[in-house]
C-alpha positions in Angstrom: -72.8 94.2 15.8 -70.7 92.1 14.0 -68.5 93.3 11.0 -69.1 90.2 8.4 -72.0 87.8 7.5 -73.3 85.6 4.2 -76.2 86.7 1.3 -77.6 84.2 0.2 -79.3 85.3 -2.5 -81.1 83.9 -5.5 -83.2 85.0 -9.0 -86.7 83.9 -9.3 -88.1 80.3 -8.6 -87.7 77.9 -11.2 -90.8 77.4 -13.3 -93.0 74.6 -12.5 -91.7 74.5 -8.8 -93.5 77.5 -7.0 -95.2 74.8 -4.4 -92.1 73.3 -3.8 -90.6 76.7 -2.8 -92.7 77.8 -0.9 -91.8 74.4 1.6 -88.4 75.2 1.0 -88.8 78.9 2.0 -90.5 78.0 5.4 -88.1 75.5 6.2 -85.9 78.2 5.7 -86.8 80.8 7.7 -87.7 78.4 10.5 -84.3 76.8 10.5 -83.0 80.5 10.6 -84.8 81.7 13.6 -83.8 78.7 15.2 -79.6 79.4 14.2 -80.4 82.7 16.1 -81.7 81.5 19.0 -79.1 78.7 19.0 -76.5 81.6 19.2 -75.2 80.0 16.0 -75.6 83.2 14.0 -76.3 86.8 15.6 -79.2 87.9 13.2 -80.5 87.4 10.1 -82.8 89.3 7.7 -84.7 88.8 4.5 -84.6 91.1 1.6 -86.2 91.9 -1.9 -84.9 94.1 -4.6 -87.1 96.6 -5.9 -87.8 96.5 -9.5 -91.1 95.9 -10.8 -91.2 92.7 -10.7 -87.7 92.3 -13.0 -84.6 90.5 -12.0 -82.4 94.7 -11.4 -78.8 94.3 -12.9 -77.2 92.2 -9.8 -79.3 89.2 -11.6 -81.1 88.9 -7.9 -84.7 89.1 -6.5 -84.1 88.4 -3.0 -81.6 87.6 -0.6 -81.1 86.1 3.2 -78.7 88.4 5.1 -77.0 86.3 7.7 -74.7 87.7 10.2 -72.1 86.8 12.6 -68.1 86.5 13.6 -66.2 84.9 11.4 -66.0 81.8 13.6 -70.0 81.4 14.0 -70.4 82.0 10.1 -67.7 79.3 9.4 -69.1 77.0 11.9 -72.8 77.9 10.3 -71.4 77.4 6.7 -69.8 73.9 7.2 -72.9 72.5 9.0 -74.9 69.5 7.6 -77.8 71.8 8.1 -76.7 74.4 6.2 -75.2 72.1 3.5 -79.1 70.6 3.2 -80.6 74.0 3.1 -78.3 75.5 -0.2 -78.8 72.0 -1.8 -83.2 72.2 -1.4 -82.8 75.6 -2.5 -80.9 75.4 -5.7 -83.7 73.2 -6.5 -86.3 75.5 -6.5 -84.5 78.8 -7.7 -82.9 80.3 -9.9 -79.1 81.0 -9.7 -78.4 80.9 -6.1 -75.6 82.8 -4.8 -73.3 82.2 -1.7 -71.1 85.1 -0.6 -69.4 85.9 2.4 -69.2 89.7 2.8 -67.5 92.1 5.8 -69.1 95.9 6.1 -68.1 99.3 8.0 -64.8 99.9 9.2 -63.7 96.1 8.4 -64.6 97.0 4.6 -62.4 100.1 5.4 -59.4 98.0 6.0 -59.5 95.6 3.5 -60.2 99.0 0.7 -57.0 100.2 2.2 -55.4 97.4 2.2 -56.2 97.2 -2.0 -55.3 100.6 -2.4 -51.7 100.1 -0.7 -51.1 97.3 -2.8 -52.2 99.1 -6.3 -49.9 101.5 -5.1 -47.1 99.6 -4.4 -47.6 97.9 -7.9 -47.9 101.2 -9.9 
């Protein structure tokens, strides 16, 4: 499995726009399942933070974990397609977020690589 991906992740959807979301949301996931298939991405998967129905302390309800080498997610990030799919989104959410992330031993490396440099500075 890859080491780095994208979260995509917003608040709730913008008041007076729930219909509209739920188009957008569709489109989505459809265009999603089709960047997997494509072998434009490696997998994706949708999440929800828990809270009782409040926005927890990262300011986010949900999220769309994509994941892939760094070449497929820069490819997948520059697209038209993907371009298209932040800009319908932002419409309909709240504060949508775009971050690139890296996990397990990758994350390992770049922590070291912070803690050498705080060292080197102190």
């Amino acid at each position: 499995m890859s080491d780095a991906g994208v979260m995509i992740g917003w608040d709730k959807v913008a008041t007076g726009r729930e219909k509209q979301a739920m188009v957008v949301w569709a489109d989505a996931l459809a265009y999603y399942d089709k960047a997997k298939a494509n072998g434009e991405i490696e997998k994706f998967d949708v999440i929800g933070f828990q809270g009782g129905g409040v926005t927890g302390s990262l300011g986010l309800l949900g999220a769309i974990v994509v994941r892939g080498d760094d070449g497929q997610l820069d490819r997948f990030m520059a697209s038209e397609e993907f371009g298209r799919q932040m800009q319908r989104a932002s419409l309909v959410v709240d504060h949508l977020h775009v971050n690139r992330f890296v996990v397990g031993d990758r994350m390992l490396e770049v922590a070291g690589k912070y803690f050498q440099e705080v060292d080197a500075l102190l």
